[in-house]
Structure formats: C-alpha cells, structure tokens
N, C-alpha and C positions, 0 to 999 in steps of 0.2 A: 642588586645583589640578592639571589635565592638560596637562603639558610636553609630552606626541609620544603620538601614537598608528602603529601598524602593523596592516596589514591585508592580508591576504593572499586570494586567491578563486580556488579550484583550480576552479569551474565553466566551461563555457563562452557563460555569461553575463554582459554587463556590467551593473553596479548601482552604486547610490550608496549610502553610509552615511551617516544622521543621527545624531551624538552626541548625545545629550538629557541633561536635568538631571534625573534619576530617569526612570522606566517611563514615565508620562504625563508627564514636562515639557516643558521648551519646547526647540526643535532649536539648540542652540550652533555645528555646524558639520556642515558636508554633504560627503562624502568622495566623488570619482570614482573606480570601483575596476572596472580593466577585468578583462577574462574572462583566467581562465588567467594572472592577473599582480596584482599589487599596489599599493599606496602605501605613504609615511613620511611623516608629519606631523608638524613639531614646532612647536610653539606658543609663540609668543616678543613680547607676553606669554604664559603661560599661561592657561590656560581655567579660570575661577573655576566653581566647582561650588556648591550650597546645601549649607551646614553639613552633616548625616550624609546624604547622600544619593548612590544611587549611580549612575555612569556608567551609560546605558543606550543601546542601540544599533537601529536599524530598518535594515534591508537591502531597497532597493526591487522587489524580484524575489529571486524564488524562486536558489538555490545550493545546489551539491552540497555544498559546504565552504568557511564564511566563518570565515577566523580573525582574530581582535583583542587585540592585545595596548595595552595602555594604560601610560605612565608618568607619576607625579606625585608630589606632597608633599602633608602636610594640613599648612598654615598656622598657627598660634598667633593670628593674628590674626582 
C-alpha cells in the first residue's frame, strides 16, 4: 500500500510520472512534475499494490535528475 509519494525533477523539463504495479503493470496514477520543481502526493485511500511486487516508475521525457521517494505499509491483509 503507497500512502504519498515525492518527486522531485532538477531538469528543465516538464514530465509526468506513471506509478505502475511492477515494471510492465498497469499505471495506478500519473504524477505532473514541472521543470526545475516538484510534487507531494499522498494517497488517502492508499494505492493497493499486487502482493510482492514492486513500485515501478515511467518518466514521460528525458531528465537530468528525477527523484522519487515513496511511502507505505505492507498490509496482513
């Protein structure tokens, strides 16, 4: 489960982030992430992920430096 994500983009390019459910999954949420500046996302509910699988990210264009920090729980349930 992904409670907030952060995303940071020192390029001066603006792009969008797809959060996926693994490498090839399906795109959960699409982030705007302008040039030279950032977002904070937090997810309320949370973003259900598939059992062992990991966060994965696609950045629509080329950056000098995208950064992503992710926060969440794994669930019992």
């Amino acid at each position: 489960w992904i409670t907030g994500v952060d995303v940071c983009n020192s390029s001066a390019s603006f792009c969008t982030v797809d959060l996926r459910d693994g490498a090839a999954g399906s795109v959960l949420w699409t982030l705007p992430v302008p040039a030279t500046g950032g977002v904070v996302k937090t997810f309320n509910p949370p973003l259900r992920l598939t059992a062992n699988t990991a966060l994965a990210f696609d950045a629509s264009a080329a950056t000098s430096t995208l950064t992503i920090s992710a926060n969440g729980f794994k669930s019992k349930v």
